[in-house]
C-alpha positions in Angstrom: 0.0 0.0 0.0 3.2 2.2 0.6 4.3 2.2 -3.2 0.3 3.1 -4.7 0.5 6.4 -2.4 3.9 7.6 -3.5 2.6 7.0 -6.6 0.0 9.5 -6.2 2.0 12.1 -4.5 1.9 15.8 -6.2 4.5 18.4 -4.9 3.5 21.0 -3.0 2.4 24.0 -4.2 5.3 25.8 -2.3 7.8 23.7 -3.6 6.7 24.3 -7.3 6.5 27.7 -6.5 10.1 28.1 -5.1 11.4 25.9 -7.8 10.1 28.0 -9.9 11.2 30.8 -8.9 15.2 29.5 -8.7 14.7 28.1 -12.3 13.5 31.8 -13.1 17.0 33.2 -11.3 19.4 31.0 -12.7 17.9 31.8 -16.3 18.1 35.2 -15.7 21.4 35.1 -14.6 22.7 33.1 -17.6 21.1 35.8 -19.9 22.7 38.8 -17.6 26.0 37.2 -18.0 26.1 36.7 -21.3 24.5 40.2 -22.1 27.9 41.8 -20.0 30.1 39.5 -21.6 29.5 41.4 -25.1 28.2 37.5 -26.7 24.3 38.5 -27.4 23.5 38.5 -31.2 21.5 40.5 -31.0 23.6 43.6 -30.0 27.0 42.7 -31.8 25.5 44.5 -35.0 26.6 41.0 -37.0 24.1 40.4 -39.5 23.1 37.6 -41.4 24.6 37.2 -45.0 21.4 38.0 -47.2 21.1 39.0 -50.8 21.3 42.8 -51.4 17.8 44.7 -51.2 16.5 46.1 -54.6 14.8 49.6 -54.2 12.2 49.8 -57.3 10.6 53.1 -58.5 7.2 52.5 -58.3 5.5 54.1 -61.5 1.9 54.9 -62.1 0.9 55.5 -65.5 -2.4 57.4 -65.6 -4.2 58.9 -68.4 -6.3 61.8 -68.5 -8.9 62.2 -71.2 -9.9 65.9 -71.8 -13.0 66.5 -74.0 -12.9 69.8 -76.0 -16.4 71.1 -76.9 -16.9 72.2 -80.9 -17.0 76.1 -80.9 -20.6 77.2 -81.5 -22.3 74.1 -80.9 -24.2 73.8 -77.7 -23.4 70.4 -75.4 -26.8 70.4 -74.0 -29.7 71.0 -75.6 -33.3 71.0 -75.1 -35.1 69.7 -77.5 -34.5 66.2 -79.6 -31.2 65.3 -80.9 -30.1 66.7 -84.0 -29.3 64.9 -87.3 -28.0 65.5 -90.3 -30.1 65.2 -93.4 -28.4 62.4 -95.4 -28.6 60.7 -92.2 -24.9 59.4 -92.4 -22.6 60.9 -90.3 -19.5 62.7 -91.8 -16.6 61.3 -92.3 -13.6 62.0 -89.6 -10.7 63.6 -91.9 -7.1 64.0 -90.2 -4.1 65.7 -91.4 -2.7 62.4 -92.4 -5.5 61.2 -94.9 
């Protein structure tokens, strides 16, 4: 009966506390001493090999439409749309053609 209560037994929560607590010193003692010894990575400035960073110019292509009005001819008008009496519009002529 002496072996199935051992079995059983938990610490007590003072002893997990205080072994807690010395785990918790040690650590930080570890850490303090390396951090005064100068051996932290983290504040040596050495920095791990890595490929060189590209700095792109970013470039935003926008276009801005402008419609010119014909001289003389109203844009809005009240009454029905105009048309022309052939009833075929114009042809478009250029400089080029």
């Amino acid at each position: 009966m002496t072996d199935k209560s051992r079995a059983n037994h938990r610490p007590s929560p003072a002893a997990v506390l205080w072994g807690s607590v010395a785990l918790f010193a040690v650590l930080f003692a570890l850490l303090t001493y390396q951090l005064s010894n100068g051996s932290d990575p983290s504040l040596t400035g050495a920095t791990a090999t890595s490929a060189p960073i590209q700095v792109r110019k970013v470039i935003k292509r926008r276009i801005v439409t402008t419609i010119v009005p014909t001289p003389g001819v109203n844009s809005v008008s009240a009454g029905p749309a105009s048309t022309s009496e052939t009833g075929a519009a114009e042809p478009v002529t250029t400089s080029a053609s």
